[in-house]
Structure formats: structure tokens, C-alpha cells
Biopython code that builds the backbone (N, CA, C, O; Angstrom):
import numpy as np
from Bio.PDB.StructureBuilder import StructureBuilder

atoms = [
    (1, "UNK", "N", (-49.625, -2.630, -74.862)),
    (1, "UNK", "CA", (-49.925, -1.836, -73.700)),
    (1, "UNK", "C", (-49.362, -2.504, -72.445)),
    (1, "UNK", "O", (-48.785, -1.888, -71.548)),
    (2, "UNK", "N", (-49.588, -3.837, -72.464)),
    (2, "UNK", "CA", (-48.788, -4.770, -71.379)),
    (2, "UNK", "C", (-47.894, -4.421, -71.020)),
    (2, "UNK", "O", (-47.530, -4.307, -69.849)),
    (3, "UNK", "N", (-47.005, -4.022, -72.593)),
    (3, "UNK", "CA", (-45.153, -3.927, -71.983)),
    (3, "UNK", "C", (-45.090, -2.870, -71.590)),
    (3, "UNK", "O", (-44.106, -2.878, -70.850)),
    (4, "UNK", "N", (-45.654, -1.579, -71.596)),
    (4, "UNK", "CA", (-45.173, -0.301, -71.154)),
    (4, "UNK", "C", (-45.841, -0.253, -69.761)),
    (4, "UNK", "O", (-45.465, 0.631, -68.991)),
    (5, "UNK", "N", (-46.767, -1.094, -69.378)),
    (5, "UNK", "CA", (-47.102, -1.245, -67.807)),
    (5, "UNK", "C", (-46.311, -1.910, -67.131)),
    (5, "UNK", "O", (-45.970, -1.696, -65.967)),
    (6, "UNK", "N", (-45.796, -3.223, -68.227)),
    (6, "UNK", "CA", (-44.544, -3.850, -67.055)),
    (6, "UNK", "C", (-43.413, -3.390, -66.690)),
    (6, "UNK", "O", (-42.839, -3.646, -65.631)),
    (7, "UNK", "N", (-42.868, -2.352, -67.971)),
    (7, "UNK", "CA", (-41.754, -1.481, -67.803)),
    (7, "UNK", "C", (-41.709, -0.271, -67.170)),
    (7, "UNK", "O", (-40.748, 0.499, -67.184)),
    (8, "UNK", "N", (-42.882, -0.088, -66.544)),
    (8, "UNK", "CA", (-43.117, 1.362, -65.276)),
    (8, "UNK", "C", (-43.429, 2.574, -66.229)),
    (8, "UNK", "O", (-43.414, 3.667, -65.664)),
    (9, "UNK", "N", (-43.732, 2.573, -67.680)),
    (9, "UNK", "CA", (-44.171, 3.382, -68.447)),
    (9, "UNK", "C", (-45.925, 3.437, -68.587)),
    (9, "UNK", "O", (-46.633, 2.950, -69.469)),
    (10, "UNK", "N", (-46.208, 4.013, -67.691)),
    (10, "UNK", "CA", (-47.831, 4.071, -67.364)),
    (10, "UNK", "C", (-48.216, 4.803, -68.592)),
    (10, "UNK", "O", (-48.773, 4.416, -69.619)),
    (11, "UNK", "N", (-47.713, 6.124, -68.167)),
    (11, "UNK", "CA", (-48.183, 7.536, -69.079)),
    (11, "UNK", "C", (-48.132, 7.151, -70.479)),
    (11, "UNK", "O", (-49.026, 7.671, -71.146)),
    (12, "UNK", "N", (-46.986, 6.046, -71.398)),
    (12, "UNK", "CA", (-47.435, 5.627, -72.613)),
    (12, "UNK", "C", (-48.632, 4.974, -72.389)),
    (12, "UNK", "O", (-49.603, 5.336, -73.053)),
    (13, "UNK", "N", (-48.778, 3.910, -71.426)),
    (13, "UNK", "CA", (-49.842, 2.899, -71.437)),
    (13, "UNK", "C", (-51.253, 3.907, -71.770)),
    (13, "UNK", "O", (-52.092, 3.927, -72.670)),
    (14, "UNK", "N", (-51.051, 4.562, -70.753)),
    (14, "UNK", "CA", (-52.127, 5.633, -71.111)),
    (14, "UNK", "C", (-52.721, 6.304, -72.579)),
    (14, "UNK", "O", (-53.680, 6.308, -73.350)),
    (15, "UNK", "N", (-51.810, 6.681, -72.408)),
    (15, "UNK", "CA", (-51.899, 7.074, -74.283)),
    (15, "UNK", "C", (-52.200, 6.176, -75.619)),
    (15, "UNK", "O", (-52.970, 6.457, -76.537)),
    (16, "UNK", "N", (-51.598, 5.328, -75.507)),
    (16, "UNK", "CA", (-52.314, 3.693, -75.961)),
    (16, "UNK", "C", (-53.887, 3.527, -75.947)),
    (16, "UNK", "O", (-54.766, 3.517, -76.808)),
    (17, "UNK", "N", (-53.820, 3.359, -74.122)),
    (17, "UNK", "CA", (-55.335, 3.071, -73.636)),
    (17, "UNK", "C", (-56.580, 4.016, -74.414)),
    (17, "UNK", "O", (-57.543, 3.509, -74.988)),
    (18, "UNK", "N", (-56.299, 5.656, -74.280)),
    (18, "UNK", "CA", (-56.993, 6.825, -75.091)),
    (18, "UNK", "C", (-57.607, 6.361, -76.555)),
    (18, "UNK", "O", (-58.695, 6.600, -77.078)),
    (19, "UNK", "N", (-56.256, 5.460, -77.082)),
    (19, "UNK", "CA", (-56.651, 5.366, -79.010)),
    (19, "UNK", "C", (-57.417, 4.510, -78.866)),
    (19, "UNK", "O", (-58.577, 4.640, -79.258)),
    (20, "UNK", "N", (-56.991, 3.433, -78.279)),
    (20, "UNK", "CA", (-57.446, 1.882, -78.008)),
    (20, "UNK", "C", (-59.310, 2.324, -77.743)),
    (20, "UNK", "O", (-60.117, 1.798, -78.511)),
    (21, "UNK", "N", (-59.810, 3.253, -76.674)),
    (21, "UNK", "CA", (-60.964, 4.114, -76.522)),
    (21, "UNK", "C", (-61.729, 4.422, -77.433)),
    (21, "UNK", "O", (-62.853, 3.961, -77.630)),
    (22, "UNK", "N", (-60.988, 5.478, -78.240)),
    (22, "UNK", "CA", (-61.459, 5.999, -79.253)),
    (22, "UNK", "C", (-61.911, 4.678, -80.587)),
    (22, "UNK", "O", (-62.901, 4.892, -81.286)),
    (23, "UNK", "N", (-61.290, 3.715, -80.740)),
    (23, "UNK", "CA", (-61.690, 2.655, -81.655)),
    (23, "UNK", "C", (-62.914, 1.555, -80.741)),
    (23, "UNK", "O", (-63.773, 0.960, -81.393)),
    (24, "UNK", "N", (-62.855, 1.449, -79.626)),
    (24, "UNK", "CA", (-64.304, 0.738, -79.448)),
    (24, "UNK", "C", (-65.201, 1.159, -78.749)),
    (24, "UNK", "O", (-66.119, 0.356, -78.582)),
    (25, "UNK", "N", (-65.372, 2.800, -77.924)),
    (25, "UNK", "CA", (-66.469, 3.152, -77.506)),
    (25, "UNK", "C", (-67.881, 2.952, -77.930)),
    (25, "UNK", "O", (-68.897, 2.893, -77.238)),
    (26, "UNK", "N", (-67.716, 2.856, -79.279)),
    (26, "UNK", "CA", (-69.050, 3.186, -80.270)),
    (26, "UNK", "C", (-69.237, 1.957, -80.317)),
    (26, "UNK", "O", (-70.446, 1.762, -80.193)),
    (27, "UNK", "N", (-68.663, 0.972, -80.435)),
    (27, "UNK", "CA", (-69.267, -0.410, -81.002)),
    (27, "UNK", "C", (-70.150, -1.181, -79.567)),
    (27, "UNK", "O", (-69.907, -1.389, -78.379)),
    (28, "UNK", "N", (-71.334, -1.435, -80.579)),
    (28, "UNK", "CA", (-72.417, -2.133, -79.490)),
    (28, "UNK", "C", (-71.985, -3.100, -79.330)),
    (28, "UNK", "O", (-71.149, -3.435, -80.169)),
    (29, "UNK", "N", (-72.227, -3.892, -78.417)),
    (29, "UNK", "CA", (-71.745, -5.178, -77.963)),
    (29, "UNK", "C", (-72.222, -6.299, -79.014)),
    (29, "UNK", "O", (-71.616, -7.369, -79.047)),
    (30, "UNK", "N", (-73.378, -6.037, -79.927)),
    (30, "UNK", "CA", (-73.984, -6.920, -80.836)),
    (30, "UNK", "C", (-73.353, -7.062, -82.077)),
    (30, "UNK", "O", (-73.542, -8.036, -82.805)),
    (31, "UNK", "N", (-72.536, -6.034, -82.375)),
    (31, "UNK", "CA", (-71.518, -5.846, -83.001)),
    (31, "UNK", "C", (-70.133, -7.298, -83.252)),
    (31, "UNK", "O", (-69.843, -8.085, -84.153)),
    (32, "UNK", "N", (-69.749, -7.058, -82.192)),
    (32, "UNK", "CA", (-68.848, -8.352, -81.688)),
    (32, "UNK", "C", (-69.359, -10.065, -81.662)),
    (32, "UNK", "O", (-68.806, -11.134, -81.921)),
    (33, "UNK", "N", (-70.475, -9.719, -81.283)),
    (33, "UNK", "CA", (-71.292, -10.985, -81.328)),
    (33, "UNK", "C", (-72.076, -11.588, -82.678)),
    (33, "UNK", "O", (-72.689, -12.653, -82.746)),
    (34, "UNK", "N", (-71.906, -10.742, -83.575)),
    (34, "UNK", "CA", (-72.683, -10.496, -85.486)),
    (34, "UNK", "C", (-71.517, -10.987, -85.794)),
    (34, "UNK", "O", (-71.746, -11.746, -86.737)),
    (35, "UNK", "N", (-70.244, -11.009, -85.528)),
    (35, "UNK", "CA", (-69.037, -10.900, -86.138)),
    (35, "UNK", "C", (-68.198, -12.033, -85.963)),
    (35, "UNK", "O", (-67.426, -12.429, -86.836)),
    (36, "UNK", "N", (-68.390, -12.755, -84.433)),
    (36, "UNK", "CA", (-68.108, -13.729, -84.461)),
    (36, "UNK", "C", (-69.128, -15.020, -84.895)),
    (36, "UNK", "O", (-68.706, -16.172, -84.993)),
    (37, "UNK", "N", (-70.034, -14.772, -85.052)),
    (37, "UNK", "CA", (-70.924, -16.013, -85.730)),
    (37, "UNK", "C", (-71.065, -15.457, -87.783)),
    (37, "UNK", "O", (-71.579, -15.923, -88.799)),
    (38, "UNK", "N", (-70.496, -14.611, -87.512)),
    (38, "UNK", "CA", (-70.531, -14.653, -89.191)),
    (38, "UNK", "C", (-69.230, -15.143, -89.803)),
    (38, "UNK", "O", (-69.286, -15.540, -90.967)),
    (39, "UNK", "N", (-67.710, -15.171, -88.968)),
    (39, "UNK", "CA", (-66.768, -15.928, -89.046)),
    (39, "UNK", "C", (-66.523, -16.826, -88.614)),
    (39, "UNK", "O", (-65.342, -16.918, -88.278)),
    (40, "UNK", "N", (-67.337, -17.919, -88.369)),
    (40, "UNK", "CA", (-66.952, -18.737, -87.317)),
    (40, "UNK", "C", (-66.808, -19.723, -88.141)),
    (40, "UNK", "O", (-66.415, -20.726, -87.544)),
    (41, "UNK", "N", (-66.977, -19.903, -89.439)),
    (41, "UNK", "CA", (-66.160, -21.000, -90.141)),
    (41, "UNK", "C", (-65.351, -20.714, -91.175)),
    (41, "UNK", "O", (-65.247, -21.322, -92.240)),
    (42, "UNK", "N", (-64.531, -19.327, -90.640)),
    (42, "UNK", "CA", (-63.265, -18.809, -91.186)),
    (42, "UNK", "C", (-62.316, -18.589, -90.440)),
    (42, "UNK", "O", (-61.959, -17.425, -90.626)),
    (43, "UNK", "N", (-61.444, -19.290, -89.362)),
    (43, "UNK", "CA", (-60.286, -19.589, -88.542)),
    (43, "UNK", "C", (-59.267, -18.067, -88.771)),
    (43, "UNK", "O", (-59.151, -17.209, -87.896)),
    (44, "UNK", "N", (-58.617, -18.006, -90.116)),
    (44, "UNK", "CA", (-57.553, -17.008, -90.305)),
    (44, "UNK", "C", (-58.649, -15.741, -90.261)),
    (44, "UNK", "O", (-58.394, -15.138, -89.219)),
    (45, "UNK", "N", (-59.763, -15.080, -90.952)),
    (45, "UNK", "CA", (-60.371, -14.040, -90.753)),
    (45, "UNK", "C", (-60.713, -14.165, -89.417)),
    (45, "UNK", "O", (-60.951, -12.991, -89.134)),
    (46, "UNK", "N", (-60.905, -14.844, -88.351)),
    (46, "UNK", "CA", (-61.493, -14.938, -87.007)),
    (46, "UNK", "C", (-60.249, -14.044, -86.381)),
    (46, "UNK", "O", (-60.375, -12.920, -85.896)),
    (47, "UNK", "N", (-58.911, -14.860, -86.510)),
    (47, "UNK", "CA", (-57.776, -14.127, -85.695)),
    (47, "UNK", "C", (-57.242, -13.138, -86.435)),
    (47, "UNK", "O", (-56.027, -13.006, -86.294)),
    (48, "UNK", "N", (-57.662, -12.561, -87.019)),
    (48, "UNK", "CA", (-57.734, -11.260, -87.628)),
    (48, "UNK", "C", (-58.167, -10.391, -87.206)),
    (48, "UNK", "O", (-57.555, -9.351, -87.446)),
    (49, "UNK", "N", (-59.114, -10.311, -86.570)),
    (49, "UNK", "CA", (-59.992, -9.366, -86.197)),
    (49, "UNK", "C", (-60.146, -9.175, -84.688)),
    (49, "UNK", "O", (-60.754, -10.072, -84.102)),
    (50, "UNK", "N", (-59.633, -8.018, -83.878)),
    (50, "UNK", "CA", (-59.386, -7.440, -83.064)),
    (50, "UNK", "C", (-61.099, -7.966, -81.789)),
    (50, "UNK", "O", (-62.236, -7.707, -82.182)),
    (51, "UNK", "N", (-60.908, -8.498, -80.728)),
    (51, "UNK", "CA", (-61.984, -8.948, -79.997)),
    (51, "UNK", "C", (-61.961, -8.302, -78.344)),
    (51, "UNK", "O", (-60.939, -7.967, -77.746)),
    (52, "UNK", "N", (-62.452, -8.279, -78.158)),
    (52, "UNK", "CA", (-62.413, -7.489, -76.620)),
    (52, "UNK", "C", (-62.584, -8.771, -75.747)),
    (52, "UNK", "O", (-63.523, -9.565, -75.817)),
    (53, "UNK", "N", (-61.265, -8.842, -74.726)),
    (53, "UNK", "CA", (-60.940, -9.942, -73.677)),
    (53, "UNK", "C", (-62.240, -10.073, -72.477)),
    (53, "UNK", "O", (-62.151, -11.054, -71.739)),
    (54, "UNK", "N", (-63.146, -9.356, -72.308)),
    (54, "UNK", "CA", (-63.881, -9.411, -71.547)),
    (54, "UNK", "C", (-64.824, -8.362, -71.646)),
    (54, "UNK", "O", (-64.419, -7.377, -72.263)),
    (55, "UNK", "N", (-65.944, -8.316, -71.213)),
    (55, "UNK", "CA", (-66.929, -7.057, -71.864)),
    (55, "UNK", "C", (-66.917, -5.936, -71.627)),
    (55, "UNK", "O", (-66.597, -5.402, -70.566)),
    (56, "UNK", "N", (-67.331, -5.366, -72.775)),
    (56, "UNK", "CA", (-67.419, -4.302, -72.901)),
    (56, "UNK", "C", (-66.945, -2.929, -72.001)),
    (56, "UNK", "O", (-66.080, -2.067, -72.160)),
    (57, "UNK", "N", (-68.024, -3.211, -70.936)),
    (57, "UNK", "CA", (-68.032, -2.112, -69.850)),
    (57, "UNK", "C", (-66.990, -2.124, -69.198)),
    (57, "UNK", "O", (-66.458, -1.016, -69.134)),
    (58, "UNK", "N", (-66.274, -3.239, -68.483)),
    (58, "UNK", "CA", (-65.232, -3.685, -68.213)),
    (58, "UNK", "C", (-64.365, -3.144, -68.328)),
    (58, "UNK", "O", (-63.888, -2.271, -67.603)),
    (59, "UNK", "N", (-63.735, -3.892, -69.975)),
    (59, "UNK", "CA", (-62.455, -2.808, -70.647)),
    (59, "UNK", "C", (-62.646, -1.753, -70.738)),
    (59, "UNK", "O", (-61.644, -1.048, -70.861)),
    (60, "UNK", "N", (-63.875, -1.133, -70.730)),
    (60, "UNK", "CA", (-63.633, 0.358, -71.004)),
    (60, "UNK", "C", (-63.514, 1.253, -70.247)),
    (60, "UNK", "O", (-63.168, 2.383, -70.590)),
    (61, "UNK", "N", (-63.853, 0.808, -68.762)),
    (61, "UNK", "CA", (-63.680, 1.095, -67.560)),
    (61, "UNK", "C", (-61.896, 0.837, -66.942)),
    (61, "UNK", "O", (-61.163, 1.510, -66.217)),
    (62, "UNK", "N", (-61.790, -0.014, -67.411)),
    (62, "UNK", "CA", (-60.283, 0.094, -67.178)),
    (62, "UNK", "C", (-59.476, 1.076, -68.037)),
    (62, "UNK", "O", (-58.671, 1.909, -67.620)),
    (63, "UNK", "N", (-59.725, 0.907, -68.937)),
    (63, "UNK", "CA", (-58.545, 1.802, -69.948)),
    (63, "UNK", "C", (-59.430, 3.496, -69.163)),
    (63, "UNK", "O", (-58.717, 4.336, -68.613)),
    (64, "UNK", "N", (-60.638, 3.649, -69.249)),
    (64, "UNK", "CA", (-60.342, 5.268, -68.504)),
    (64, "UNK", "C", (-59.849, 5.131, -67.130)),
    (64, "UNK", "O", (-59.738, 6.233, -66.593)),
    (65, "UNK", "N", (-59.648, 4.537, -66.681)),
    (65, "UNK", "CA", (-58.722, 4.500, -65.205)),
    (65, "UNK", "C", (-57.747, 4.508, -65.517)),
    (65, "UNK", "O", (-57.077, 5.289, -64.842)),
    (66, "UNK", "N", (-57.173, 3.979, -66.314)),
    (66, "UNK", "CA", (-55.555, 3.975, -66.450)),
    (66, "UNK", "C", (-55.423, 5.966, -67.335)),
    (66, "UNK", "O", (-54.685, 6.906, -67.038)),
    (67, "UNK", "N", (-56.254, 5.868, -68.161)),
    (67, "UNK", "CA", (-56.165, 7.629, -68.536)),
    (67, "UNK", "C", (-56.260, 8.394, -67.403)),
    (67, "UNK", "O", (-55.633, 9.450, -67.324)),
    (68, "UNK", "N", (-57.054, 7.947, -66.398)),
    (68, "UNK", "CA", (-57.453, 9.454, -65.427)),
    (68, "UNK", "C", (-56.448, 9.621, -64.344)),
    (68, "UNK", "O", (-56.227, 10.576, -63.599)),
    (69, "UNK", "N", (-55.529, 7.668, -64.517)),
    (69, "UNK", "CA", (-54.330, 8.222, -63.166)),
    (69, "UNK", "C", (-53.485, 8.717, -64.007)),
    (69, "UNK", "O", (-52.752, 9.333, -63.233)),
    (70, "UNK", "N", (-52.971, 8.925, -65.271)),
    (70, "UNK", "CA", (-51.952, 8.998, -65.775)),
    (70, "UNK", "C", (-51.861, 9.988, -66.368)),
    (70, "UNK", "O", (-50.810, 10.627, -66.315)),
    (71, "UNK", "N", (-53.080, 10.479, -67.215)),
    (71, "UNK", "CA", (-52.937, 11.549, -68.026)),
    (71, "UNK", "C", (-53.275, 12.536, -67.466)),
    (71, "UNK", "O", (-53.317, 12.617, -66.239)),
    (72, "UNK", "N", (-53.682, 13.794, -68.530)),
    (72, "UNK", "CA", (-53.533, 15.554, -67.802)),
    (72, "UNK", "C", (-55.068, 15.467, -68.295)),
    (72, "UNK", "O", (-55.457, 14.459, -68.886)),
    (73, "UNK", "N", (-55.956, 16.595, -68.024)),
    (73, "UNK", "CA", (-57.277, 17.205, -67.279)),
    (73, "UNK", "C", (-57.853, 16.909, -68.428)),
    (73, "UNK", "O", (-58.953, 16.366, -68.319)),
    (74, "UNK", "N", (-57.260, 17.188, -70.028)),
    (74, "UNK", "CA", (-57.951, 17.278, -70.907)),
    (74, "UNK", "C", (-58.443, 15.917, -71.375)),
    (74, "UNK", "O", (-59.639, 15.636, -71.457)),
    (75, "UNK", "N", (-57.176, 14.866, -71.759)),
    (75, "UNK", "CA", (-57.500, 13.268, -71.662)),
    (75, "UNK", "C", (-58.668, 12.370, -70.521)),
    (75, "UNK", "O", (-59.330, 11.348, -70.701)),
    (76, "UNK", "N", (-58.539, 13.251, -69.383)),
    (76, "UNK", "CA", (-59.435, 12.663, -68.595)),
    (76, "UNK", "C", (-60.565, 13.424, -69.017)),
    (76, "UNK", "O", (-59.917, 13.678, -70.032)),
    (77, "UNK", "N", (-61.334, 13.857, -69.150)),
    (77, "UNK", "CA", (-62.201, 14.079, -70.036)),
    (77, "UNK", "C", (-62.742, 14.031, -70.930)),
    (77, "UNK", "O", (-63.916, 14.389, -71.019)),
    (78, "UNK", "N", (-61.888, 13.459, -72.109)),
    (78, "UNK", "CA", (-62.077, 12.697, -73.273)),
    (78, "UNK", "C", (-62.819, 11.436, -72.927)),
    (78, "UNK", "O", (-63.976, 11.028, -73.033)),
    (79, "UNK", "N", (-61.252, 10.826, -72.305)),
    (79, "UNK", "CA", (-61.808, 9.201, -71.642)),
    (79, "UNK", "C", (-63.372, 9.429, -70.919)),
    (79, "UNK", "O", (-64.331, 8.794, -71.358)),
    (80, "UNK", "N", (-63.530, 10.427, -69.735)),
    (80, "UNK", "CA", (-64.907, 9.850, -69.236)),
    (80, "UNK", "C", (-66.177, 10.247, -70.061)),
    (80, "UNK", "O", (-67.300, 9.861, -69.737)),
    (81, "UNK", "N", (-65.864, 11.256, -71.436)),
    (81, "UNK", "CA", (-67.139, 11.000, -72.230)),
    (81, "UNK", "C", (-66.898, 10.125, -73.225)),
    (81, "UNK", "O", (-67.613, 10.432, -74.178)),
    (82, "UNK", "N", (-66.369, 9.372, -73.413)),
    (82, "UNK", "CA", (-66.800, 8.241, -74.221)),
    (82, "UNK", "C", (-67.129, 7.053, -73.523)),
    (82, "UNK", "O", (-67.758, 6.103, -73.989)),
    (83, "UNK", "N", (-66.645, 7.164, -72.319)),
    (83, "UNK", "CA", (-67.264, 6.296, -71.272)),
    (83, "UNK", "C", (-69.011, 6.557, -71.153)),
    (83, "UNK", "O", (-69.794, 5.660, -70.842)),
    (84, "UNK", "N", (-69.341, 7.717, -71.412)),
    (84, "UNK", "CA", (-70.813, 8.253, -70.998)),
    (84, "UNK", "C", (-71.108, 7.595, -72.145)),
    (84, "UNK", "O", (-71.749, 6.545, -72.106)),
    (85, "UNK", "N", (-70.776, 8.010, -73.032)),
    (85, "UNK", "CA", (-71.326, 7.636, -74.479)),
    (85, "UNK", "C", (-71.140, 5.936, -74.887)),
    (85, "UNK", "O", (-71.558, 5.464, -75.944)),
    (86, "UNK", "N", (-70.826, 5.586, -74.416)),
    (86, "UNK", "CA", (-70.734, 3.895, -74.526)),
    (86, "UNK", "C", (-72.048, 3.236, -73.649)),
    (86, "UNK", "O", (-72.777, 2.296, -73.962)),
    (87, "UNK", "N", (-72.067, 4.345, -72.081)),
    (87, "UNK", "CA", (-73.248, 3.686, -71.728)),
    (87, "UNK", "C", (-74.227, 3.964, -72.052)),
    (87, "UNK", "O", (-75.213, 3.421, -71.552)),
    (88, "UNK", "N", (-74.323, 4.790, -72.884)),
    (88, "UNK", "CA", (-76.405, 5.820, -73.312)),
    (88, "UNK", "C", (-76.513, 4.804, -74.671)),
    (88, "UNK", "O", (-77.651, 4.592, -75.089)),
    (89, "UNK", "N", (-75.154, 4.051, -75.505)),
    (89, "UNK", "CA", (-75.169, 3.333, -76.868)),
    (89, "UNK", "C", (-75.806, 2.058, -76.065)),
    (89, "UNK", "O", (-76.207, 1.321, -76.965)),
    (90, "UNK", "N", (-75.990, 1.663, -75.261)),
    (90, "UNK", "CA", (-76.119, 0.254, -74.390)),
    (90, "UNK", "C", (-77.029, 0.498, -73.307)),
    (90, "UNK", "O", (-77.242, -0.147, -72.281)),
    (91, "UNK", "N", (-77.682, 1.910, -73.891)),
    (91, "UNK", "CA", (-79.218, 2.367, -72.964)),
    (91, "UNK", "C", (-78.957, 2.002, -71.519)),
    (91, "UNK", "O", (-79.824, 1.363, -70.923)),
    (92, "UNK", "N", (-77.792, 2.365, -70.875)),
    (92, "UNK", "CA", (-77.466, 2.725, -69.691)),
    (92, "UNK", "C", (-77.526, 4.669, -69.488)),
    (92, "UNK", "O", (-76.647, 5.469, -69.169)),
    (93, "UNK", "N", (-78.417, 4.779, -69.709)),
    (93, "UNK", "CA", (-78.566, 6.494, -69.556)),
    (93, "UNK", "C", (-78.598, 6.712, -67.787)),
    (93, "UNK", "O", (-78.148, 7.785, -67.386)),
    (94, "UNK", "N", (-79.025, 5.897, -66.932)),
    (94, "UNK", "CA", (-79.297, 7.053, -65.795)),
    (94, "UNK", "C", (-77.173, 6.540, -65.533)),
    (94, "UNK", "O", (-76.449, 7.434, -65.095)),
    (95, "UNK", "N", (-76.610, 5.297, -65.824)),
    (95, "UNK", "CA", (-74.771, 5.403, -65.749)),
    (95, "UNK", "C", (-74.548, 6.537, -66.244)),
    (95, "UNK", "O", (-74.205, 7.526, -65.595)),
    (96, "UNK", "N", (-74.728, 6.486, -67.468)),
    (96, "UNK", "CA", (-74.004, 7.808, -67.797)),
    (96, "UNK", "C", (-74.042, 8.873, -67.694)),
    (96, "UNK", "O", (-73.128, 9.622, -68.038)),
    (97, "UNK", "N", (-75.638, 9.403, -66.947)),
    (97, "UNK", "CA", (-75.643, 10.598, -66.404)),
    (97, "UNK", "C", (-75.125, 10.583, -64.702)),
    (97, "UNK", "O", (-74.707, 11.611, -64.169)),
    (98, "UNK", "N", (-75.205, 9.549, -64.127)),
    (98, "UNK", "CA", (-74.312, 9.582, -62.874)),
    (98, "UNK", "C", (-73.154, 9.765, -63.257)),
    (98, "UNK", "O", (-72.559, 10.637, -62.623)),
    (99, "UNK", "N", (-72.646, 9.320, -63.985)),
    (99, "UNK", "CA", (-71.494, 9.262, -64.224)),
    (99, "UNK", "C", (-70.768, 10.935, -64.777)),
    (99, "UNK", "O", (-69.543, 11.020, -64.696)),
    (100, "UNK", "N", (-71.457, 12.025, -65.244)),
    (100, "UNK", "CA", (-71.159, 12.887, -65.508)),
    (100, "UNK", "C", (-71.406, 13.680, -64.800)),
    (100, "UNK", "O", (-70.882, 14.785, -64.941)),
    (101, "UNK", "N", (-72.557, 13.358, -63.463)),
    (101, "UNK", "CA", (-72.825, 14.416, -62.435)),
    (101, "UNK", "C", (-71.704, 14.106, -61.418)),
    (101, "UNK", "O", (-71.256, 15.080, -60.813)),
    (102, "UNK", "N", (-71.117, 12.732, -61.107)),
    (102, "UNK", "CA", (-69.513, 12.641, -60.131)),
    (102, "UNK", "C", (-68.709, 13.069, -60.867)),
    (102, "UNK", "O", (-67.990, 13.763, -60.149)),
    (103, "UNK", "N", (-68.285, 13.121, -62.026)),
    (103, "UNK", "CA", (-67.354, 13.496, -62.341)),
    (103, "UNK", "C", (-66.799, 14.899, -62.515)),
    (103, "UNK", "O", (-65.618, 15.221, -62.650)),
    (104, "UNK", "N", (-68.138, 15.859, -62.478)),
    (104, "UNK", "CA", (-68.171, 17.164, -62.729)),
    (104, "UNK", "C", (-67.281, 17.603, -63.505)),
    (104, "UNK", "O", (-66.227, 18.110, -63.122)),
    (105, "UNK", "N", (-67.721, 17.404, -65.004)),
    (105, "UNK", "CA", (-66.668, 17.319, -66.029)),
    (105, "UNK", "C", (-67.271, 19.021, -66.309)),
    (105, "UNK", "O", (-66.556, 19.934, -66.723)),
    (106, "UNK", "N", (-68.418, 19.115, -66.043)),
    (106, "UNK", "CA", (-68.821, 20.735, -66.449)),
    (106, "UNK", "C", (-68.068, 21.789, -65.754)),
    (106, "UNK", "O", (-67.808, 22.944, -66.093)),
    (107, "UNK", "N", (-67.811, 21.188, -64.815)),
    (107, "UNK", "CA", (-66.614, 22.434, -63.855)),
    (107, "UNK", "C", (-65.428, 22.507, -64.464)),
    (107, "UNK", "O", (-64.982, 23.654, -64.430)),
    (108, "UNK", "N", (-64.527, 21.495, -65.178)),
    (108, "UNK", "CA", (-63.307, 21.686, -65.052)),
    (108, "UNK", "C", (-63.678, 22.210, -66.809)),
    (108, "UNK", "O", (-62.840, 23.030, -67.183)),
    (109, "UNK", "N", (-64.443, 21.976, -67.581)),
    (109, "UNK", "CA", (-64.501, 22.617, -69.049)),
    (109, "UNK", "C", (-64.101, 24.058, -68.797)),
    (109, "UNK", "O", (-64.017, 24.642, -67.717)),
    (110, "UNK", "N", (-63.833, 24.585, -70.240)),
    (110, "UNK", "CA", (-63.302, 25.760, -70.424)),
    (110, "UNK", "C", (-64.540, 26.588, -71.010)),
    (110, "UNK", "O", (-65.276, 26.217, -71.924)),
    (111, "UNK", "N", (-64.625, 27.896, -70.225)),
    (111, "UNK", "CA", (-65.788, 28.740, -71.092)),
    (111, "UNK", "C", (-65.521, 29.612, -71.838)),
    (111, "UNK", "O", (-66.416, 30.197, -72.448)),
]
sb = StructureBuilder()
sb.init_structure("model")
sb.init_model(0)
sb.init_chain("A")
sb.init_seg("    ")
for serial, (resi, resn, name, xyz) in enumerate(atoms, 1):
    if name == "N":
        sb.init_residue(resn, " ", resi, " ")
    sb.init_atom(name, np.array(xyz, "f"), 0.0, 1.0, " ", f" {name:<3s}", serial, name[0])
structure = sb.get_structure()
């Protein structure tokens, strides 16, 4: 994802960022933390296994920013409900309902 940001290719980065989304919204943070103390005296399975550079909320907050400048109406909408849904998994419910009353994702849906 790095290289297509350094090379002025956002809109891939974006698209990247979306899958990249879709594979760790769901995972609780206890998840990551079960995983590294259950490998921690297995070196090659340790760097094997895909780890998030900083927490949770964080990355996931970045990668839907990079979807909502880059991509079209429908992706940004994807991205900010799994954003909702990451915070109600991590019993941040009144985030994620702020988070869906600024975003007024109910207006731009299709009826």
C-alpha cells in the first residue's frame, strides 16, 4: 500500500486499504494479543502472521480516510460501517452511533 501512495496512486491505495478493512474489522483486539503470547516461543510462526502496527482504532481509522478521500459513495460507506462495527465489537456503541449520525450514511443509501 506504501508504494502506490509513494507513487501518487492513492485510488489503488484505496482499494487495498477497503480489503485490508474487510480482513480486520471483526477481530477484537484480544484476538492479537491470544496470538501473540501463544507464539511467542515460535519466531518463524510469529513472522508469519499478519499484526497490526499500532491499534486497532487507529489503523482502521486511517485506512477509512484514505477510502473516503479516494473512493466513490458506495466504498465510503462500506469503509464507515465497518468502522461502526469495529467500535460496537469493542463496546464503543455511543462511537459508533455518533459516528453514523455525522456521517449520514442513511441519506446517501438507496431506497
Amino acid at each position: 500500500m506504501q508504494y502506490f501512495i509513494s507513487n501518487d496512486e492513492e485510488q489503488k491505495a484505496a482499494k487495498i486499504a477497503i480489503l485490508k478493512l474487510e480482513h480486520i474489522y471483526y477481530k477484537n483486539d484480544s484476538v492479537y494479543t491470544k496470538t501473540r503470547e501463544a507464539l511467542k516461543n515460535q519466531p518463524k510462526k510469529l513472522e508469519a502472521v499478519y499484526f497490526l502496527t499500532k491499534a486497532s482504532t487507529e489503523e482502521i481509522a486511517d485506512l477509512v480516510k484514505l477510502v473516503v478521500t479516494h473512493l466513490g459513495n458506495k466504498s465510503k460507506v462500506q469503509a464507515t460501517l465497518l468502522q461502526c462495527f469495529h467500535h460496537a465489537i469493542h463496546n464503543r456503541y455511543f462511537d459508533a452511533k455518533n459516528l453514523l449520525m455525522n456521517t449520514h450514511i442513511s441519506e446517501t443509501m438507496h431506497k
